[in-house]
C-alpha positions, 0 to 999 in steps of 0.5 A: 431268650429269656430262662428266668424272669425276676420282679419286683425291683425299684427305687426307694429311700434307705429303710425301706423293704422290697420284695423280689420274685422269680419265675420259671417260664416253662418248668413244671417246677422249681426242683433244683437249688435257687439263688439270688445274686446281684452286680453293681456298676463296675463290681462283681457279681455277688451272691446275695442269698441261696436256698435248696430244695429244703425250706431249712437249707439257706445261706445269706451273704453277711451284708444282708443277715438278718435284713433279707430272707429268702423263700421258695413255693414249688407249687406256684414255681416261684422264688423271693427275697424279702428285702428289709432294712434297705440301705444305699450299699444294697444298690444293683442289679438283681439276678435270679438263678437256678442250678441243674443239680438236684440237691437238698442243700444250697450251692454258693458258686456262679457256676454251679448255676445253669439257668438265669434271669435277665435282672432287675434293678433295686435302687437305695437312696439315702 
C-alpha cells in the first residue's frame, strides 16, 4: 500500500537542480511535520531536510545547506524539496515521511515518523 507518493526524481549531470514532491493520498492535509530522507546502496538511511507545521521551522543536513530548500502548501497537500547545485554525493533513493505528532516544530529522527513513501531515485553524474 502505498501512504505516500514521491516525484519528481531523475538522472542528471553535477550542477543541475531538481525538484521533488510529495503527496498525501487520502488525507484531508498535511498537518503534521514533514521530512525528506534518503539511502544509498549499502549506507543508512539519512535525513536530508524536515520541515514542521510552521513555514519557518526547517532543518537541513549540512551536505545540502544552501543547495536545498525545503516547502510545504497545506492546501494542495503537498511537500517539495528544491534541489540545486547537484553533485555525484547527492545520488540515492529519496523518501518522504511524515509524522502523527502535531507539532509547529520539525523532528529529526526516523522514528518519529509514522507515514512513508515508496521513493524515488535521483541520480547525479559528473
Amino acid at each position: 500500500q502505498v501512504q505516500l507518493e514521491e516525484s519528481g526524481g531523475g538522472s542528471v549531470q553535477a550542477g543541475a537542480s531538481l525538484k521533488l514532491s510529495c503527496t498525501a493520498p487520502g488525507r484531508t492535509g498535511i498537518n503534521y511535520p514533514m521530512g525528506w530522507f534518503r539511502q544509498a546502496p549499502g549506507k543508512e538511511r539519512n535525513l536530508v531536510a524536515a520541515i514542521g507545521l510552521s513555514e519557518r521551522q526547517t532543518y537541513y543536513a549540512d551536505s545540502v545547506k544552501g543547495r536545498f530548500i525545503i516547502s510545504r502548501d497545506n492546501v494542495k497537500n503537498t511537500v517539495s524539496l528544491q534541489m540545486n547545485s547537484l553533485k555525484p554525493d547527492d545520488t540515492a533513493l529519496y523518501y518522504c515521511a511524515a509524522s502523527s505528532t502535531y507539532s509547529y516544530t520539525y523532528f529529526t529522527s526516523p522514528s518519529q515518523y509514522t507515514y512513508w513513501g515508496q521513493g524515488t531515485q535521483v541520480t547525479v553524474s559528473s
